[in-house]
N, C-alpha and C positions, 0 to 999 in steps of 0.2 A: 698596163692595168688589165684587168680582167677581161672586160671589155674593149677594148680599145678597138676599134674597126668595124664597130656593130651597131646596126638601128635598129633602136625598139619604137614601134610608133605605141602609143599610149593612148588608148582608150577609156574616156569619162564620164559617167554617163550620171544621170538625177538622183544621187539620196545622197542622206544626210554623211555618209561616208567619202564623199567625193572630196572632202581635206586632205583625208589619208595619202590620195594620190599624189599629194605635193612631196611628201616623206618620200614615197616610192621613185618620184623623181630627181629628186635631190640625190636620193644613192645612187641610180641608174647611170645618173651624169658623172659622179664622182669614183665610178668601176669605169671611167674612161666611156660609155654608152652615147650618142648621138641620141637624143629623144625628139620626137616630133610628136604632138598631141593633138588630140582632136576629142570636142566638147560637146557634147549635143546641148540642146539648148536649154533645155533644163538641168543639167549641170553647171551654166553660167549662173544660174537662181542659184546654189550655192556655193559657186566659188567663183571667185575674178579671174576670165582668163590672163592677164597679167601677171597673175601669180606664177603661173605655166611658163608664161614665155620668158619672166624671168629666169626662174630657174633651169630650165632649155635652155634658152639662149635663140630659140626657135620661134616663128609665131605659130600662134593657136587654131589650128581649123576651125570650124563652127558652122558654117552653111555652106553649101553644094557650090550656090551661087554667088558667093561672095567673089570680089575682082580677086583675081591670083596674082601673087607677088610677083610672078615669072611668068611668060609663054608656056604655061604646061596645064593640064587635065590636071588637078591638083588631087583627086581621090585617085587616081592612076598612078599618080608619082610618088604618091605616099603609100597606096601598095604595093609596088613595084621596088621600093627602096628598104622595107619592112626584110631585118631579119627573122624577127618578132614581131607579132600582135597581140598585145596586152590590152585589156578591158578593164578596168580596177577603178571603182566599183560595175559591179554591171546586175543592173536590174532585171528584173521577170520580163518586162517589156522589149528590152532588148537581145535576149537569149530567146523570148520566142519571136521575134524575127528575124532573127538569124536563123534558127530552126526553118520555119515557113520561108525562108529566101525569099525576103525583103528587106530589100535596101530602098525604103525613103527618105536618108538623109546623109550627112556627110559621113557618121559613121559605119553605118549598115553602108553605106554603098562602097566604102574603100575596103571592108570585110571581105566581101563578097568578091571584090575583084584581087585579092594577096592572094599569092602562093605560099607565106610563112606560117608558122607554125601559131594557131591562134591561142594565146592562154585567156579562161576568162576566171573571173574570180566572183561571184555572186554576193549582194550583199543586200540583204531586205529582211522586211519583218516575217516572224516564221509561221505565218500562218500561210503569206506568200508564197513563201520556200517550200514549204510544205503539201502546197496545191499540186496533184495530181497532175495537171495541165503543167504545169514549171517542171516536176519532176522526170515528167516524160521528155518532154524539150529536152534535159539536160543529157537522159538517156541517150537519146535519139543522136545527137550530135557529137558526144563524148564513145558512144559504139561504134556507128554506123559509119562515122566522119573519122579517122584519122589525123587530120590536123587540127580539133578541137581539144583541148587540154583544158581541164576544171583544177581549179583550187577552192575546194567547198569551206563554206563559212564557216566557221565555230559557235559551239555555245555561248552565252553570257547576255549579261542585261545590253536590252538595244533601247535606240535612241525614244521609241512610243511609249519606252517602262517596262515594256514586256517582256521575261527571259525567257530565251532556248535559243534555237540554230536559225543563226541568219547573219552574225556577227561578221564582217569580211577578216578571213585570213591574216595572222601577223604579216607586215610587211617584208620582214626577213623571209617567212618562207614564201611569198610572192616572187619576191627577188631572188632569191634561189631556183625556185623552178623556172622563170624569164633566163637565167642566166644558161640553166640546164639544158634550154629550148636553143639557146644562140650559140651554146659552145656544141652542139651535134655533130656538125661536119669537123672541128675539131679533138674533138674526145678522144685523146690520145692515149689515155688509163686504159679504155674499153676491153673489157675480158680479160682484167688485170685486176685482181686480188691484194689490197692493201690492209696491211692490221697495222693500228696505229695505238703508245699507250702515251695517256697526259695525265696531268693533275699529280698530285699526293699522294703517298701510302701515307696511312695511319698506324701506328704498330702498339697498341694497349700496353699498359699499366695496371690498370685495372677499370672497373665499371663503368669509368667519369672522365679518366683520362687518358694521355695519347702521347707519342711522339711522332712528329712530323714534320713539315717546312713548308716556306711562303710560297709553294708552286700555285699557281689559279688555274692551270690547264688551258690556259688563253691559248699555246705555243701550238701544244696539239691538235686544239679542237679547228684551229686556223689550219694545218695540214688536213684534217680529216674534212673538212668542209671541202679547201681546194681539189685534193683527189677525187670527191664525191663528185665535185661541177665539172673536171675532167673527164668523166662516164666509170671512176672506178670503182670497185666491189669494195666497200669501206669497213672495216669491223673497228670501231674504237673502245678500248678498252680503259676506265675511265678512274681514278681515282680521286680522291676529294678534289673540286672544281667550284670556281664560281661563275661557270657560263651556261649558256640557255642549251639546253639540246637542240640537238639537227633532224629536223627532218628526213627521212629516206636512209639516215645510218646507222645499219645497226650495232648497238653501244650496249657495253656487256660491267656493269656499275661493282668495281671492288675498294676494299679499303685494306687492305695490308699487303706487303712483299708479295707474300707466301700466293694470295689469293690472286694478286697480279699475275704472276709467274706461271701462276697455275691456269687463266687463261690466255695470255699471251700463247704459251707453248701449244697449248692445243688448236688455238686457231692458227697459227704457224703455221701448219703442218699442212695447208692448206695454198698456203698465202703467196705470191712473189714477189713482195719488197714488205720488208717490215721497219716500221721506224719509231725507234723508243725515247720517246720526248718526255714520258714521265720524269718525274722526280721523285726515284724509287729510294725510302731510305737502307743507311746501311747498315743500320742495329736495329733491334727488337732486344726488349726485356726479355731476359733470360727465363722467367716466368712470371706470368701474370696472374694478378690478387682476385680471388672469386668475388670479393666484395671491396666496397672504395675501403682505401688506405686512410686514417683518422693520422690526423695532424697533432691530437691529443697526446700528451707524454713523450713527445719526437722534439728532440734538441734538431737532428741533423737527420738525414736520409741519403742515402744511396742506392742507386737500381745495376744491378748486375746485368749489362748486355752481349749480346750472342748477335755474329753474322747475320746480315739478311743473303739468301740466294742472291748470285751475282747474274740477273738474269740475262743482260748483255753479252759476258760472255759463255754463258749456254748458249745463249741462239749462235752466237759466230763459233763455238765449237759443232754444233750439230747440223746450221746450215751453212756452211761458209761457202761450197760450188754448186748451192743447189739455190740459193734463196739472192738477193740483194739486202745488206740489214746495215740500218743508220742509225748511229746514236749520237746521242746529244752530249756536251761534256761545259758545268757552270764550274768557271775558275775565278778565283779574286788575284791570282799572280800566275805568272809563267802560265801562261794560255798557251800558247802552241806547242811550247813544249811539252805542258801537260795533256795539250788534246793529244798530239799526235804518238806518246806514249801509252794512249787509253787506246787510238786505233789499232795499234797494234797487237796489243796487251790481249785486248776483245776479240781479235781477231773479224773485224767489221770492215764494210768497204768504206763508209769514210764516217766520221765524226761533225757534226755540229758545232760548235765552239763557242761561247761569248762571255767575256768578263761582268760579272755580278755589277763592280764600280763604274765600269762604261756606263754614260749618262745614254738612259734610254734603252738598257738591254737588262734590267732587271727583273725579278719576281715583280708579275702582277700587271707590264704595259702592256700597251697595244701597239707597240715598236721592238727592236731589235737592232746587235750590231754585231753581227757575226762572222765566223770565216769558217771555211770550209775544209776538212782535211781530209785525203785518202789516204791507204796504204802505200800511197808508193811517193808521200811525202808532198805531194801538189798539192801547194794552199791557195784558196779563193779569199780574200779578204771582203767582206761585202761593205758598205757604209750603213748608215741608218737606213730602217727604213720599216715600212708596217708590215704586220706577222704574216699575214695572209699573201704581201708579195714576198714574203723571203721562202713560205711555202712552197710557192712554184717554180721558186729557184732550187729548192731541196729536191722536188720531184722532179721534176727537168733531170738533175743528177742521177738521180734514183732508176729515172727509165731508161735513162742512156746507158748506166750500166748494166739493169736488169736485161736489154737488150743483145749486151755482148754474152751475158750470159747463156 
């Protein structure tokens, strides 16, 4: 898992947000994450530490002086064991003493004593937020201090009724930047240029309608995440989707062949692995109606279709010893033989592969059952399994060969 081998100690501090951090933990633990947490004590006023140590699996810190479970300095052991320090939510109160370095309690003092990389994440009412005195803090510590990382609030109505900034951060992109911070020494992308396309093409009819298919861009946006938390240069190229955007990548939004094609190739040109997980179609109307088509006086209809660019194999024509390029191939029969007809055909280093019937590898989950084909015929058969790990088995591939390259 993502995480596997990594401690995030978890920081809790007083508002009405300090729920949220149960979410945040529950994924932490489930990307493979070790959590240990520490509450200050107005964060037990709104949540049970039980809640924590359930989901941890760890107990809860709380006071300095509380007996230790072990023979150990227990705010020592807990920075000292800190891949990560995360604060989520973290109050004006807390971010200015950490500013002013002061540590009088369990959590300021184990802050104080880590070498990891601190993320904090602010969550208060904005007039708080908005205090001169908070914003300089933040300055101060997010400039001057190098291992200080901010994830600033958002807009929206907060818990006093009041709306503007002070919202805490979706928890995805918490978890995102946490994960960004733990995989550093790892970042094996790093100064590696990845264009990625997902989703749909849309190819008009006319005003109202469309042809297209059940892609949801799950497949890609799961690759483009991965490479991103990897340390790589991400450019996703997106066509209709039903998923949230990524922070930190930047995503270039088209809707037909022609438009896809037309950015993929340009940002190509740039790139050193490219991987085509859309689900580009293969026709487009031969012309399309400047105004909707009436169903009135029509017994029957027919659309006259033309090629879409075959933009897989342009890229394996143009970059075939200069780039790394993977494409994806959805079959309802003869899967291998038809992926590994499309590797070659494309002229691509290896194909993606998975049967449409295969229970759990269809349009629209958040699983897969894929196998892997190169050019020189070596199949990886994978089992099931979730998008985001079959990702890092696709890039795994992708840099091993971009490497030989």
């Amino acid at each position: 898992m993502l995480l596997d081998n990594k401690t995030v100690v978890l920081g809790v501090t007083g508002g009405i947000a300090a729920y949220k951090a149960l979410e945040l933990t529950s994924k932490l633990v489930k990307s493979g994450a070790q959590v240990k947490v520490i509450m200050t004590k107005s964060a037990v006023e709104f949540v049970a530490p039980l809640s924590f140590q359930s989901l941890s699996g760890n107990p809860v810190a709380i006071d300095t002086f509380d007996e230790p479970k072990s023979w150990e300095i227990r705010h020592i052991s807990l920075a000292k064991a800190a891949d990560v320090f995360a604060i989520v939510p973290c109050t004006a109160n807390i971010i200015g003493k950490i500013a002013g370095g002061i540590a009088d309690d369990m959590l300021t003092t184990t802050v104080m004593a880590t070498k990891a990389p601190v993320l904090i994440a602010p969550a208060m009412n904005t007039n708080m937020f908005e205090n001169p005195i908070v914003q300089d803090n933040i300055k101060k510590l997010s400039e001057k201090y190098h291992c200080y990382h901010f994830v600033m609030p958002e807009s929206g109505r907060l818990a006093c009724g009041d709306t503007g900034n002070g919202k805490l951060a979706g928890i995805d992109v918490i978890f995102e930047n946490i994960a960004k911070l733990a995989l550093l020494d790892s970042a094996d992308l790093t100064g590696k240029k990845i264009v990625i396309s997902a989703g749909a093409t849309q190819e008009k009819i006319d005003p109202v309608r469309f042809i297209t298919n059940h892609s949801t861009g799950k497949m890609g946006f799961a690759l483009a995440r991965a490479a991103m938390l990897r340390g790589g240069q991400v450019t996703l190229v997106a066509g209709h989707n039903s998923c949230e955007p990524i922070t930190g990548i930047k995503t270039i939004d088209v809707s037909s062949a022609d438009e896809m094609r037309s950015s993929i190739i340009n940002e190509s040109e740039s790139a050193d692995i490219i991987i085509m997980a859309a689900a580009v179609a293969d026709f487009k109307p031969s012309a399309v109606s400047e105004n909707k088509i009436k169903k009135k006086n029509l017994n029957d209809m027919s659309i006259a279709l033309s090629k879409n660019p075959d933009i897989l194999k342009e890229l394996g024509e143009k970059f075939d010893d200069k780039k790394t390029i993977v494409g994806f191939a959805m079959e309802t029969e003869d899967l291998i033989k038809n992926a590994s007809e499309k590797c070659v055909n494309k002229n691509v280093d290896f194909i993606v592969a998975n049967n449409l019937k295969t229970t759990g590898a269809g349009f629209g989950t958040d699983t897969n059952v894929a196998s892997l084909i190169d050019r020189y015929g070596n199949i990886s058969e994978l089992p099931l399994m979730d998008k985001f790990e079959l990702s890092n088995i696709i890039l795994d591939k992708a840099l091993s060969i971009n490497k030989s390259k």
